[in-house]
C-alpha positions as CSV (number, residue, x, y, z in Angstrom):
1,X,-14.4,10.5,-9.7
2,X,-12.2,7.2,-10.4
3,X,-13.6,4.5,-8.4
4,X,-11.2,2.8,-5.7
5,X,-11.6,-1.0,-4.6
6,X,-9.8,-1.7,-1.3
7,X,-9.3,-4.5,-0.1
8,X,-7.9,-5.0,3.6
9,X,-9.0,-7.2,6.4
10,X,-7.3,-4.8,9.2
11,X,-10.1,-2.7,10.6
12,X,-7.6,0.5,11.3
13,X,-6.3,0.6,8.2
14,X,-9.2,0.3,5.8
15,X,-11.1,3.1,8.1
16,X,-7.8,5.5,7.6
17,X,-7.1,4.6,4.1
18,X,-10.7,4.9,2.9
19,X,-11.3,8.0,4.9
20,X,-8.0,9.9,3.3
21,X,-8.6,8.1,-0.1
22,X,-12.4,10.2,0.2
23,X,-11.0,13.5,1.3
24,X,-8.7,13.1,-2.3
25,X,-12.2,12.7,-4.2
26,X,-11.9,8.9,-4.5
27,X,-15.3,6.8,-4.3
28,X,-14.1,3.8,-2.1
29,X,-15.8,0.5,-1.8
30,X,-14.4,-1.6,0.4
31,X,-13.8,-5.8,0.9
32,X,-12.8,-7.6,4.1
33,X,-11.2,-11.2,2.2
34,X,-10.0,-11.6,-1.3
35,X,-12.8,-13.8,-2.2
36,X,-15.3,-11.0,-1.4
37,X,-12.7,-8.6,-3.3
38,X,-12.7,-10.7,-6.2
39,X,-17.1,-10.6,-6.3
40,X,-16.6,-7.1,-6.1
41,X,-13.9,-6.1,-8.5
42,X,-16.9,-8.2,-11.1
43,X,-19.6,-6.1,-9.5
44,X,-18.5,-2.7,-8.7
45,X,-16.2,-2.3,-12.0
46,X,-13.5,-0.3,-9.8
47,X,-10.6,2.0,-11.6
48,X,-8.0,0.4,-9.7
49,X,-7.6,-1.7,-6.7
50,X,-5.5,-1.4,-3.7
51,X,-5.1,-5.0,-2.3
52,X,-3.8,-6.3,1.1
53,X,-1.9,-9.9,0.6
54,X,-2.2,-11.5,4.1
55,X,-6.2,-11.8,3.5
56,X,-8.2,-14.5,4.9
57,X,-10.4,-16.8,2.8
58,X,-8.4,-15.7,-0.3
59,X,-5.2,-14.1,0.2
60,X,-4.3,-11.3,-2.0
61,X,-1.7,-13.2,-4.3
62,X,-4.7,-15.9,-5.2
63,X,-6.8,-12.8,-5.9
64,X,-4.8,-11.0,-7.9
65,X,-3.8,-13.9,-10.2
66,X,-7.9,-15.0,-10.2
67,X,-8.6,-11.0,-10.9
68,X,-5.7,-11.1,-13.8
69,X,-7.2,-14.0,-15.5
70,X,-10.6,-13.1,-16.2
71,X,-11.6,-11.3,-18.8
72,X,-14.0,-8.7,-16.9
73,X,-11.1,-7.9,-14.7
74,X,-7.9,-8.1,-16.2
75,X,-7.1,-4.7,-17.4
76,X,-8.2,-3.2,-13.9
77,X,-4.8,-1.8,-12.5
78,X,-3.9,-3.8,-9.0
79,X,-1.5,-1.9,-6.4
80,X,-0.3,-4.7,-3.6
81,X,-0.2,-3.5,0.0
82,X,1.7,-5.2,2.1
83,X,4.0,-5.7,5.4
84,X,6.1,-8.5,3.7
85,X,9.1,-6.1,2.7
86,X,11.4,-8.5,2.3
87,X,13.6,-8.8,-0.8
88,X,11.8,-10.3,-4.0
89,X,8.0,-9.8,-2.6
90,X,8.1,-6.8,-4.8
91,X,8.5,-9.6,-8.1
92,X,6.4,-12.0,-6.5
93,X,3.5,-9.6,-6.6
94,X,4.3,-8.5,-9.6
95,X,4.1,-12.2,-10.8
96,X,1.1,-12.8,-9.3
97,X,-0.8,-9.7,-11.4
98,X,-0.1,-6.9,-9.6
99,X,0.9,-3.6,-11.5
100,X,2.8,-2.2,-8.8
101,X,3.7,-3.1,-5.1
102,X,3.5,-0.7,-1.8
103,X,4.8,-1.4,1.5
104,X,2.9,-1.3,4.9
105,X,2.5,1.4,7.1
106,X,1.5,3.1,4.1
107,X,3.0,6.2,3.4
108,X,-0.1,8.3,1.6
109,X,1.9,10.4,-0.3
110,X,3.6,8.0,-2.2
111,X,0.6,5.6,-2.6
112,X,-1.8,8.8,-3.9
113,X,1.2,9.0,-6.7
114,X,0.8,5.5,-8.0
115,X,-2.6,6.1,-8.1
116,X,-2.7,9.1,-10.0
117,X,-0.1,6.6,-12.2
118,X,-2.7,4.2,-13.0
119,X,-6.1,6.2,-13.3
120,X,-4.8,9.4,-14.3
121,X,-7.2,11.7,-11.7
């Protein structure tokens, strides 16, 4: 059962994401800021992580490009989530580190696709 990182400070959408994400057969663990989803990407060895970009104490652009650089961490595949839809977000996530870039309200469907992209489940 691939393991799923998310990483979202917004109450109502970590408690709907993680509870569809667990119906699919995901094990979730769950961060509030992207400093405590950085610790836990090192602890918890996730299969991919799904990471909100407005975070507080780290946002999710620092994270991803601290996550990227370290050797422990690098390879694990990062999904952005994000309300910023504006034109060339997509290319700065995917500067940052990101693998791949999702838009906010999430639409599951698409989203459980990329997944299934990255860790194959």
């Amino acid at each position: 059962m691939p393991k799923i990182l998310l990483v979202e400070d917004n109450e109502m959408n970590r408690d709907m994401l993680s509870r569809r994400l667990m119906k699919k057969g995901f094990d979730v663990v769950m961060a509030f800021d992207g400093q405590q989803g950085v610790n836990m990407a090192l602890s918890e060895t996730p299969d991919i992580i799904l990471l909100d970009m407005s975070l507080p104490v780290m946002d999710g652009w620092d994270a991803a490009g601290v996550l990227k650089g370290q050797d422990a961490t690098k390879a694990i595949p990062i999904i952005a989530l994000t309300a910023h839809a504006m034109a060339g977000d997509k290319e700065k996530a995917l500067e940052a580190g990101c693998n791949d870039y999702d838009t906010k309200p999430v639409d599951f469907k698409r989203l459980l696709s990329k997944i299934h992209e990255f860790v194959g489940a």
